[in-house]
C-alpha positions as CSV (number, residue, x, y, z in Angstrom):
1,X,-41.0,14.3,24.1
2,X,-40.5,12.9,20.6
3,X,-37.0,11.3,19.8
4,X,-34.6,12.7,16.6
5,X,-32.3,10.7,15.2
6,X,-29.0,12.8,13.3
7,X,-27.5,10.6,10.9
8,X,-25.3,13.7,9.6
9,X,-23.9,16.9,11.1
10,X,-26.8,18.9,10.6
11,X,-26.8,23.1,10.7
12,X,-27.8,24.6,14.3
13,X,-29.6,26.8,12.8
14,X,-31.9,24.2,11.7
15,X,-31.7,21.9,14.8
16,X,-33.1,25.3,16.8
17,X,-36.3,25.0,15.5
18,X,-36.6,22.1,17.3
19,X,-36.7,23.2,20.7
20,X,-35.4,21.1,23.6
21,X,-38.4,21.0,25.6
22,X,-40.0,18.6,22.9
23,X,-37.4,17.2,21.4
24,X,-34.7,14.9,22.1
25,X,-32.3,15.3,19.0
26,X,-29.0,13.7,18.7
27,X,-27.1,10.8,16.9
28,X,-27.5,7.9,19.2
29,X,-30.8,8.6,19.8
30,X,-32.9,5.3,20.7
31,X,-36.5,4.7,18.9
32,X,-36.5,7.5,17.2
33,X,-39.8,9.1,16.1
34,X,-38.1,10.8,13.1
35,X,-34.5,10.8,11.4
36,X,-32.9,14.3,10.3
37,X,-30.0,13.6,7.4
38,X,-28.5,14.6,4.6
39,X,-26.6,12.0,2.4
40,X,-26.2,9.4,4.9
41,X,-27.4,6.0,3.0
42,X,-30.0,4.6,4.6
43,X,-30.7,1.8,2.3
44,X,-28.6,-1.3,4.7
45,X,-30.3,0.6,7.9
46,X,-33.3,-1.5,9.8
47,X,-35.7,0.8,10.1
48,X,-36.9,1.2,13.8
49,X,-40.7,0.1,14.8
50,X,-41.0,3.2,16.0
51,X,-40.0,5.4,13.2
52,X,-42.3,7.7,12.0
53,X,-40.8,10.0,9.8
54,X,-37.8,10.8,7.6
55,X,-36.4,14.2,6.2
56,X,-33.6,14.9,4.0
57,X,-31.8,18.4,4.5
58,X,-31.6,18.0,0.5
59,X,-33.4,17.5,-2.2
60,X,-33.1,14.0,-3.6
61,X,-33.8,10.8,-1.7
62,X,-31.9,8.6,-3.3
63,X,-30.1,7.1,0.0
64,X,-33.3,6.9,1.3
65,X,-35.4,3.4,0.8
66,X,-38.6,5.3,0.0
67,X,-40.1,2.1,-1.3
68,X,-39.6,0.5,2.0
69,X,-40.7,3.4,4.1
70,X,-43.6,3.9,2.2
71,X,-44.9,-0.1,2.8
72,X,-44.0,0.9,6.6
73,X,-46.2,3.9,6.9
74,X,-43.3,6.0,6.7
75,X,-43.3,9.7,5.9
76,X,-40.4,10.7,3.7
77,X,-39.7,14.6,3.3
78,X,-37.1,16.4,1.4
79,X,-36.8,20.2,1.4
80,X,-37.3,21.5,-2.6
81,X,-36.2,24.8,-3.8
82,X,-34.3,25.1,-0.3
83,X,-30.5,25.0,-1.9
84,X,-31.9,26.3,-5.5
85,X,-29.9,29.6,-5.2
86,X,-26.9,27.8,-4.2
87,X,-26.9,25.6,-7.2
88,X,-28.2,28.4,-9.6
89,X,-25.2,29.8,-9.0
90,X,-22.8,27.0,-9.6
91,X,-24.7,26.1,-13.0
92,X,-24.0,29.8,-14.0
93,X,-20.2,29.4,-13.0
94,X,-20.3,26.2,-15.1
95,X,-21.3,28.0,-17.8
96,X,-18.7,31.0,-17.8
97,X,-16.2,27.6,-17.1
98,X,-17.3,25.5,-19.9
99,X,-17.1,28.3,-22.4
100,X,-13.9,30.4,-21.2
101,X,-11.3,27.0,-20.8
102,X,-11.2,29.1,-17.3
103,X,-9.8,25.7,-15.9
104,X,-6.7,24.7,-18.5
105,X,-5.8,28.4,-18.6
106,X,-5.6,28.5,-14.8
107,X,-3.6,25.1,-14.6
108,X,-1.7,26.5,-17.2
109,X,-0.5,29.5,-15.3
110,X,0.1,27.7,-12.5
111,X,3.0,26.0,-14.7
112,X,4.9,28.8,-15.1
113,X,6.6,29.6,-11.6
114,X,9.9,28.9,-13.0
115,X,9.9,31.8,-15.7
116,X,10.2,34.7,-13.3
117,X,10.1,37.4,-14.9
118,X,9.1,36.6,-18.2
119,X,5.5,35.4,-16.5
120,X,3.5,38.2,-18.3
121,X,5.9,37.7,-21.8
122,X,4.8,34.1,-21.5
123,X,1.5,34.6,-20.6
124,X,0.6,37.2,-23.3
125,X,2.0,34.6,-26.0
126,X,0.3,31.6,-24.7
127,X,-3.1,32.6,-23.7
128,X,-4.7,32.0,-27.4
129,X,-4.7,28.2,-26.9
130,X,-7.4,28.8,-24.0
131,X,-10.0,31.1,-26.1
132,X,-13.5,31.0,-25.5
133,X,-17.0,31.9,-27.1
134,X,-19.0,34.9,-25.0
135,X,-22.7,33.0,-23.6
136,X,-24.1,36.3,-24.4
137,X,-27.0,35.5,-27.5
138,X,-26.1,31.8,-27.3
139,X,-29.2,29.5,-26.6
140,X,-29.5,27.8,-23.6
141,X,-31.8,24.8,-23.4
142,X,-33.1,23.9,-19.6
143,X,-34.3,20.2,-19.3
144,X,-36.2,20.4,-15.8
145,X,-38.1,23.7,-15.0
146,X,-38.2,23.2,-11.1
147,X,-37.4,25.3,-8.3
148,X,-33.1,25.5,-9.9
149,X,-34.2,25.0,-13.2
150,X,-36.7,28.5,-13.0
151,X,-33.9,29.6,-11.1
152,X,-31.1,29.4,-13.6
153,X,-33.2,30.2,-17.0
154,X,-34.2,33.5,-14.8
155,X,-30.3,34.2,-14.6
156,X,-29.6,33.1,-18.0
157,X,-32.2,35.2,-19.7
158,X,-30.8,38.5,-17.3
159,X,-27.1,37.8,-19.1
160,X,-28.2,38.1,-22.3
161,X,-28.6,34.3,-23.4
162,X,-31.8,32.9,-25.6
163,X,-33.2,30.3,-23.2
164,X,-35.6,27.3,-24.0
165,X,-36.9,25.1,-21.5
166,X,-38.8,21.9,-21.1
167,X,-40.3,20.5,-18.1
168,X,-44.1,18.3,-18.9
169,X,-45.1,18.2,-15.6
170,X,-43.8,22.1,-14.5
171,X,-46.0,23.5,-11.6
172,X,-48.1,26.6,-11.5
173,X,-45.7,28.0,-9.1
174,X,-42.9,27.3,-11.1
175,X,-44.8,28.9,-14.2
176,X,-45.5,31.8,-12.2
177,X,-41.7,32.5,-11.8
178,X,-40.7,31.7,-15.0
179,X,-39.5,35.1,-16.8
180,X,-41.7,35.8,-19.5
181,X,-38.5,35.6,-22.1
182,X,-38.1,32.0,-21.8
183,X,-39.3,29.7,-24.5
184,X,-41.2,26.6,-24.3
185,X,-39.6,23.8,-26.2
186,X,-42.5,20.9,-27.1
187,X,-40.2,17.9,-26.1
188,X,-36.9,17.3,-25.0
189,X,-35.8,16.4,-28.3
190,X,-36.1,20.6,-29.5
191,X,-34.1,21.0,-26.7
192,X,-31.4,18.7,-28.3
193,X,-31.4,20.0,-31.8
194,X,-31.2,23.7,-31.1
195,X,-29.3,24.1,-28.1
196,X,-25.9,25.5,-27.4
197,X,-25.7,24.6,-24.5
198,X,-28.0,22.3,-22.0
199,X,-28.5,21.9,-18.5
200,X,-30.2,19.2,-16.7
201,X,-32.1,20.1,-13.4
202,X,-34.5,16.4,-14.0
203,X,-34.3,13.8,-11.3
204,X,-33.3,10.5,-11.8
205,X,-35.4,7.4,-12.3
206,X,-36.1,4.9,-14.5
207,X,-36.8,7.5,-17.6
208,X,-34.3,10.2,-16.8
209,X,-31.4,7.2,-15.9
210,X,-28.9,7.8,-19.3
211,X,-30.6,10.3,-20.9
212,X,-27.9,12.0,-22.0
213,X,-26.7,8.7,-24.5
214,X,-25.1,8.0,-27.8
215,X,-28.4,8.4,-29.4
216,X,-29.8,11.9,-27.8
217,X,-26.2,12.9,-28.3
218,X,-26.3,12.6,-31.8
219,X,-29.5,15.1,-32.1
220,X,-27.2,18.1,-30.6
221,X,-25.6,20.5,-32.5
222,X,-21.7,20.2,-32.9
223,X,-19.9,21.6,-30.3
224,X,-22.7,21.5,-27.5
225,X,-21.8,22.2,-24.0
226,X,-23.6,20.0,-21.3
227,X,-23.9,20.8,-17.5
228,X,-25.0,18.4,-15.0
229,X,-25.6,19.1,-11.7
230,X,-28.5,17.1,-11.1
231,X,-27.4,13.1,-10.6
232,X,-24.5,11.6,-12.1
233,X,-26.3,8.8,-13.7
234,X,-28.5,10.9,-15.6
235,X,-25.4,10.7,-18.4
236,X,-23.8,7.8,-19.9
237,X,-20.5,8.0,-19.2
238,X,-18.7,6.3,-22.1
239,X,-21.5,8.1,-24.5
240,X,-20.1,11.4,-23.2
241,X,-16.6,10.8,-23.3
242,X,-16.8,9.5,-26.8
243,X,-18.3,12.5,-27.8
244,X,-15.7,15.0,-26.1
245,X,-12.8,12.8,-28.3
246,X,-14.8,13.4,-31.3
247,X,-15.4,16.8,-30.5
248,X,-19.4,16.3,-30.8
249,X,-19.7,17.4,-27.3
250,X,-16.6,20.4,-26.8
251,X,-16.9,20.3,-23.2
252,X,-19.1,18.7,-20.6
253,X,-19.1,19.8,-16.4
254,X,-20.6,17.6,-14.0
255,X,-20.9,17.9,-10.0
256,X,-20.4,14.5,-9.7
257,X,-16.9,13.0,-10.6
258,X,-16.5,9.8,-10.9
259,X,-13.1,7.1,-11.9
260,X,-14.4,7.8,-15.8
261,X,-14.6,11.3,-15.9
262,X,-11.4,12.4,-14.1
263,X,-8.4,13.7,-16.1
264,X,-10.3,13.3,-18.9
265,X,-10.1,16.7,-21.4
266,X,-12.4,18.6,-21.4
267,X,-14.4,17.3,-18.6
268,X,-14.8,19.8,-15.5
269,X,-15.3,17.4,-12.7
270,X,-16.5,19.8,-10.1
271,X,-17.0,17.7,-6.4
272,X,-20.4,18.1,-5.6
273,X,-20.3,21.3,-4.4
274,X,-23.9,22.5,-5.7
275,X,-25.5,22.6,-2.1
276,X,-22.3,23.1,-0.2
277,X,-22.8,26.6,1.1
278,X,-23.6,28.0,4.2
279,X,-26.8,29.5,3.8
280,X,-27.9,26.4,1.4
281,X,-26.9,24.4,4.8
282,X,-28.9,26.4,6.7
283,X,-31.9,26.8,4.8
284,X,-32.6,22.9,3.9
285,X,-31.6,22.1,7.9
286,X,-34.4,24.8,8.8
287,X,-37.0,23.6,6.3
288,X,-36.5,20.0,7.1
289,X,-36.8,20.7,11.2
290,X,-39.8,22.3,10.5
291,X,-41.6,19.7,8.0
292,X,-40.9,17.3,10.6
293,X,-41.8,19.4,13.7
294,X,-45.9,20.1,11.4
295,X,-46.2,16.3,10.8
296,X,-45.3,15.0,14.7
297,X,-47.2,17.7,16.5
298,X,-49.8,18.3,14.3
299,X,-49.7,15.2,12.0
300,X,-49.7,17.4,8.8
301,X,-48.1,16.6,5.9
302,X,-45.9,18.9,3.9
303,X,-43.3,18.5,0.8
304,X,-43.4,14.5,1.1
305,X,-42.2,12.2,-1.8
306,X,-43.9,9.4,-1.1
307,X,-47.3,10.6,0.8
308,X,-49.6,13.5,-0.6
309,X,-49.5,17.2,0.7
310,X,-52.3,16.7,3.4
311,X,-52.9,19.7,6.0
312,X,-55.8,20.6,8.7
313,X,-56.3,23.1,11.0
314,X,-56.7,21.5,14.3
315,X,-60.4,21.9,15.8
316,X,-60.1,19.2,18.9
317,X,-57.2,18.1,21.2
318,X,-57.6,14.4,19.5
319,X,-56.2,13.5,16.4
320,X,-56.1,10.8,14.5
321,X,-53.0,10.1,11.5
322,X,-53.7,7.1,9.5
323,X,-50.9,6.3,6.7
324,X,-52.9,3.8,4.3
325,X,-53.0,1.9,1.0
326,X,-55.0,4.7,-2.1
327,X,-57.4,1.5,-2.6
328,X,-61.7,1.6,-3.0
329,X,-64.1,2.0,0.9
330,X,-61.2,2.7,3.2
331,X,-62.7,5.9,4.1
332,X,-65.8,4.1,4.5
333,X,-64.4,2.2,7.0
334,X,-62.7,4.5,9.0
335,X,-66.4,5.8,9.7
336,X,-67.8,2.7,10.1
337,X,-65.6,2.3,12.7
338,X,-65.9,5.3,14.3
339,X,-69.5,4.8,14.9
340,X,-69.5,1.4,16.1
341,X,-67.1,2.8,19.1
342,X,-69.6,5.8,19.6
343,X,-66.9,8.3,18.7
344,X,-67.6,11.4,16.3
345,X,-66.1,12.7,13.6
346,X,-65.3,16.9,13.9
347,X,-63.3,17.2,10.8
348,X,-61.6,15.1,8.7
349,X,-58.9,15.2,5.4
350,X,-58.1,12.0,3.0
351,X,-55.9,12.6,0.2
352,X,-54.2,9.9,-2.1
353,X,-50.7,10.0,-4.1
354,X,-50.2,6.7,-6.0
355,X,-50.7,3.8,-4.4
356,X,-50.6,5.3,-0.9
357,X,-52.7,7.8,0.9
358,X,-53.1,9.7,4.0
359,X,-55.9,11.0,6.4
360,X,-56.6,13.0,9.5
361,X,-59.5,12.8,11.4
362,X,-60.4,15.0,14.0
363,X,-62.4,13.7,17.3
364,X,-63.3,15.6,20.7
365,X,-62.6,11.9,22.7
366,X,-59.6,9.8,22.8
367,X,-60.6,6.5,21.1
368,X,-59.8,3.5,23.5
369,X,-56.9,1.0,22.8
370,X,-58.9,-1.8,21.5
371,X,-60.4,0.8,19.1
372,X,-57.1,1.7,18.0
373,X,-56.4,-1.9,17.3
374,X,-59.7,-2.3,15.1
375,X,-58.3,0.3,13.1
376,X,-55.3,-0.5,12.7
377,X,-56.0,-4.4,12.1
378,X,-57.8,-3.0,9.1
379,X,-56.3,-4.4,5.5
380,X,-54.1,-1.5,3.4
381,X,-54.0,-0.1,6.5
382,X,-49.9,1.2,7.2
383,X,-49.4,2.8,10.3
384,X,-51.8,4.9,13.0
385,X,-50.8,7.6,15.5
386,X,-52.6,9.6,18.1
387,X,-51.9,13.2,18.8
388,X,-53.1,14.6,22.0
């Protein structure tokens, strides 16, 4: 029976593929094996010695200590391309919203209870002041070609809009997706300069953090739109509202409002609803269940940020997990080992991701307790677990 910690409501539908018979799931759960979430922030958490795993129903970790948890041995999933639709969609709303004044025209209207019925005389006079420029034949630059990012140049291309994009480390599955009518910008800095509008679908670290600045500002083209819906901090705030008072920028939308950005003009703070859809619920609670469900019954590693993608078809009832330091003659070791104890090797899997790596080895016996100690008394190494 392995132990799953909830540290969020998460969907039933994803909780079902855990079935009961294996798993204890729950939010008071004691030694947990693995912990289920979605924005909970774990960062003032003790993690438990027993701890194995971690997935987020989401796509970023940032509430997550991954640093930590990787120095523990500590698998950290997250669920990629499983809310992409729901976001797609949101960035294309943005769009329509940042162009239209769809906002200040609604507010407006909602203004005018008192003039009976002279509403449609009034409105007919008064809707100039919130014009707005069609998308169609605009340019659209996309900063981040991952699963939303594919996703939402796909959509922009299909209504009509010229769409650049710019990812240096885009995937072949990505690629494959890509519609054939986007263009490939050579750096960032085209997508500044020629861009209508821009989108960010990048995550945030210490290169994306402010990105959007005083500086990269001043390479756009007068009267940019920008959407954000990937991490607040990815824009400076008090370079982007400088810009909407001059006008530079005409109108920025961001899912994530914060004390600068609200009741600011043109400024759509929309409150992070990106993921916040049923079937987006549904689909990242599902995939997360069933990363973790791969990696504690059959110790396989799938969509981790902080270990390698590492899978193997089981050939024996006995298998050994071994979360390790990437450094020179572990493997070696690991055999070494092995063979001192008499046990033999039927298959076995190392692969490395940074500074950490991960291997399964396959055995027909179950190695004793003292040889499980050798091994794990063996320097870089992180954590070991038998699956029987």
């Amino acid at each position: 029976m392995y132990n799953i910690l909830t540290l969020n409501k998460i969907s039933k539908y994803g909780m079902e593929k855990l079935s009961p018979d294996k798993y204890n799931c729950g939010d008071s759960v004691q030694n947990p094996d693995a912990v289920i979430l979605r924005s909970f922030n774990m960062h003032d958490m003790e993690l438990p010695a027993s701890l194995k795993a971690i997935a987020r129903a989401g796509a970023g970790v940032n509430n997550i200590p991954v640093d930590k948890c990787s120095e523990n041995g500590i698998v950290v999933f997250n669920t990629p391309g499983a809310n992409a639709n729901a976001v797609k969609e949101l960035v294309i709303c943005a769009l329509l919203l940042s162009s239209r004044k769809i906002v200040d025209g609604i507010s407006w209207a909602q203004t005018l209870i008192s003039e009976g019925d002279s509403v449609p005389a009034v409105v007919e006079k008064g809707k100039s002041a919130y014009a707005g420029p069609e998308i169609l034949g605009k340019t659209l630059g996309v900063v981040g070609l991952g699963a939303i990012g594919v996703m939402v140049a796909n959509a922009a291309t299909a209504l009509g809009m010229e769409v650049t994009g710019y990812d240096p480390y885009i995937s072949v599955d990505a690629a494959w997706g890509l519609s054939r009518s986007v263009k490939r910008a050579a750096s960032v800095k085209e997508i500044f300069e020629t861009s209508d509008y821009i989108t960010l679908h990048v995550p945030l670290n210490a290169e994306t953090r402010g990105m959007i600045n005083s500086d990269t500002i001043s390479l756009m083209k007068d009267g940019v739109r920008i959407l954000n819906f990937s991490r607040g901090e990815l824009v400076d705030d008090g370079s982007i509202i400088e810009a909407i008072e001059s006008g530079k920028v005409l109108c920025y939308v961001t899912d994530f409002p914060n004390k600068n950005l609200i009741g600011k003009k043109s400024i759509i703070p929309i409150p992070h609803l990106g993921a916040s859809t049923p079937e987006s619920e549904d689909n990242c609670a599902a995939m997360a269940a069933e990363e973790l469900r791969e990696f504690l019954e059959n110790g396989n590693i799938i969509n981790s940020v902080n270990f390698p993608t590492c899978t193997l078809e089981r050939e024996t009832d006995i298998r050994l997990c071994i979360t390790h330091r990437n450094v020179p003659n572990m493997l070696q070791q690991f055999v070494a080992m092995f063979s001192r104890h008499n046990l033999n090797i039927e298959n076995m899997i190392n692969k490395s991701k940074g500074n950490y790596a991960y291997t399964i080895l396959d055995a027909e016996t179950m190695p004793e307790q003292n040889t499980l100690e050798t091994l794990k008394s063996i320097d870089g190494v992180l954590k070991v677990r038998v699956i029987s």
